[in-house]
N, C-alpha and C positions, 0 to 999 in steps of 0.2 A: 323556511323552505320556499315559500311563496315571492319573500324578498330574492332569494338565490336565482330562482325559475327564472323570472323578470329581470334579473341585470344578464343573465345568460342568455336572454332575447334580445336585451338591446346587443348585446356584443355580437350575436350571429347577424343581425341586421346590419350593425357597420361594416363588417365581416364582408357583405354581399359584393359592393363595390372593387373593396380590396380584392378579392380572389377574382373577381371578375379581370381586375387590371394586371394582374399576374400572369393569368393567359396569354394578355395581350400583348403585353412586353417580350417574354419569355418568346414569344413565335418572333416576335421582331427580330429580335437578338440572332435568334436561330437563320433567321433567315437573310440577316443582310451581310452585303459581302462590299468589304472594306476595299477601292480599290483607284480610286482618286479624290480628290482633294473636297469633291461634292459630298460624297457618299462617305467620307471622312466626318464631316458636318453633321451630316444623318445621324451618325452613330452617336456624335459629341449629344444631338438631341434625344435620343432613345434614353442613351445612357442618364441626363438629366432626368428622364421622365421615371427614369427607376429610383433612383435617388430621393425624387419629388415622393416618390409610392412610396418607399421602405420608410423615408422620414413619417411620412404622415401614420403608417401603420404602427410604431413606436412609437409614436406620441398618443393614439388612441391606445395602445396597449396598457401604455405606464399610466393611462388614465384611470384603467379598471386597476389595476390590479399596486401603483403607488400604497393608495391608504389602507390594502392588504397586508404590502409589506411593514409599513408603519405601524399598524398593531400588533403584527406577527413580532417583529424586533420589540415588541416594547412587552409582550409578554414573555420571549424567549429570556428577556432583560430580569424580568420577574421571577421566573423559575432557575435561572442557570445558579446563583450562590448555592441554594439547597440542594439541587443536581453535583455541586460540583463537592460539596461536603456528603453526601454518599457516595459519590466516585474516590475521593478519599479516604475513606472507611473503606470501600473496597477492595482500593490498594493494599489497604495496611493488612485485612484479614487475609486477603490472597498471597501478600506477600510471607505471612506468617504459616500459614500454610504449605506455601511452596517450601519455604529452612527447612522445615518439621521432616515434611517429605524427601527431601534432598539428604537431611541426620538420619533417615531412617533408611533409605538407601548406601550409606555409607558405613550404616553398622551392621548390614546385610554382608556388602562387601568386605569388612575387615574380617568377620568374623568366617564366611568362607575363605578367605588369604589365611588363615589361621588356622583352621581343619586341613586347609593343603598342607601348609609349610609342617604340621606335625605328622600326615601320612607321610610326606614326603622322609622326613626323619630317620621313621620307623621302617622306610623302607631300605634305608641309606644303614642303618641299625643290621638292618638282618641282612644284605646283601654281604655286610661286611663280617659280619659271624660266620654263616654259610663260606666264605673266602678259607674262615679258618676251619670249616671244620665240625662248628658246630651246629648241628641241625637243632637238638633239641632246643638252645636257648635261642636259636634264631626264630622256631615255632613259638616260644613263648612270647616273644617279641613280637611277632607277626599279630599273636592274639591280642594282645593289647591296644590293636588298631583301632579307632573309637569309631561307633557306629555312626552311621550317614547322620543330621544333625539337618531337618529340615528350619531354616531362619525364615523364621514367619517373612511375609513380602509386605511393605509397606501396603496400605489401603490407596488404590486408587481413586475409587470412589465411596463418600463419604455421604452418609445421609441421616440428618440434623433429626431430632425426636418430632419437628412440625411437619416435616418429611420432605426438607429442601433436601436436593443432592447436589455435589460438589465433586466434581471430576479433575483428575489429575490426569495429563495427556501429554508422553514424553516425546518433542520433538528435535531437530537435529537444528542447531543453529550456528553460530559462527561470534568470533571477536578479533579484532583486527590487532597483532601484536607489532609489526614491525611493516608498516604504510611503505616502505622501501621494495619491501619486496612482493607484495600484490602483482600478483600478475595484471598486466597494460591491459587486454580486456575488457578486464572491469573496472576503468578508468571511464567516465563518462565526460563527453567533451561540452562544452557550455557553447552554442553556438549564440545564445544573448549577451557572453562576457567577450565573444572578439569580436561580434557585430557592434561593442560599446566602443570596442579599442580601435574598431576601425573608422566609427564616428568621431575619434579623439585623432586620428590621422594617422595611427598605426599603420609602419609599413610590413610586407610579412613577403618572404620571397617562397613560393610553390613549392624550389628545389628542399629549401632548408626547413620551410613551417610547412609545407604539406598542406600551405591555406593560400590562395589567391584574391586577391582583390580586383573585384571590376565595376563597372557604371552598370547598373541596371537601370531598366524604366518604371516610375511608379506613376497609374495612372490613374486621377482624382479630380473628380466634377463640381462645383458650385449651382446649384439652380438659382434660376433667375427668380429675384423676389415682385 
């Protein structure tokens, strides 16, 4: 902790400078107004002078906080095999869970498809006796209807004899059968794959591609060493 304190004082102390010259800059910036070839000059040096700032405060950052990263990566190096052989064990349990849940959904459903399609029957049974006539044997009929048949509902949540619990939680998702017909939408356009093609000299006409190419300006400073 004492070690911790102490490098967080040296870093607010260099700190001082830098936020100081952020000020400084930042009003500059705000305040000059670009408007002949002098005050053009001006700015080319403002602009160096931020340049100069932001370098030096990245290089004092990656000072502290490099051999942070260094150990962090070299322990995250250390734990991630064992990490990643319990994230596979919990694939496999979760995904054996899910079948289970999903067979037990599916035997819920056949089995009410199957108490309908046999009222159904019976009803199709007596409608047609009644047609003819007969009441009493369509009554008999009718009695034979099998009584409501609650199908237990699979367990949502589950909970182990240690007293983990394990939640099943049914949501709505989606799988793409036929990529032709996706609606356009939901087509996402890659503005990094034609900014590539147009660094390879891709031509693309406005009317036809509905992309234009033009000269922009990219403005970028060197400080004097």
């Amino acid at each position: 902790m004492e070690n911790e304190n102490k490098e967080l004082q040296e870093v607010e102390a260099k700190l001082v400078p830098v936020k100081q010259a952020t000020i400084a800059v930042v009003a500059k910036a705000t305040n000059i107004v670009i408007k002949d070839p002098e005050s053009n000059q001006k700015a080319s040096g403002i602009l160096g002078e931020i340049v100069k700032w932001k370098k030096q405060a990245t290089a004092e950052r990656l000072s502290f906080t490099r051999p942070l990263d260094a150990v962090k990566k070299m322990i995250m190096e250390k734990y991630a095999p064992a990490i990643a052989q319990f994230e596979k064990a919990e694939d496999i349990i979760k995904g054996k869970m899910r079948d289970y849940f999903i067979m037990e959904q599916e035997k819920q459903r056949i089995a009410k498809q199957k108490e309908a399609e046999k009222e159904e029957a019976i009803r199709k049974a007596a409608e047609e006796l009644l047609a003819h006539g007969k009441e009493a044997e369509a009554e008999k009929v009718i009695a034979e209807m099998p009584q409501e048949v609650t199908t237990p509902q699979p367990e949502k949540t589950v909970r182990s004899i240690l007293g983990h619990t394990t939640s099943m939680k049914t949501y709505r998702t989606f799988r793409i059968t036929d990529i032709a017909k996706v609606p356009r939408e939901f087509f996402v356009v890659s503005e990094k794959l034609i900014q590539e093609a147009v660094d390879n000299g891709a031509v693309f006409d406005p009317a036809e591609h509905g992309i234009e190419v033009y000269d922009d300006i990219q403005v970028s400073t060197r400080i004097a060493k």
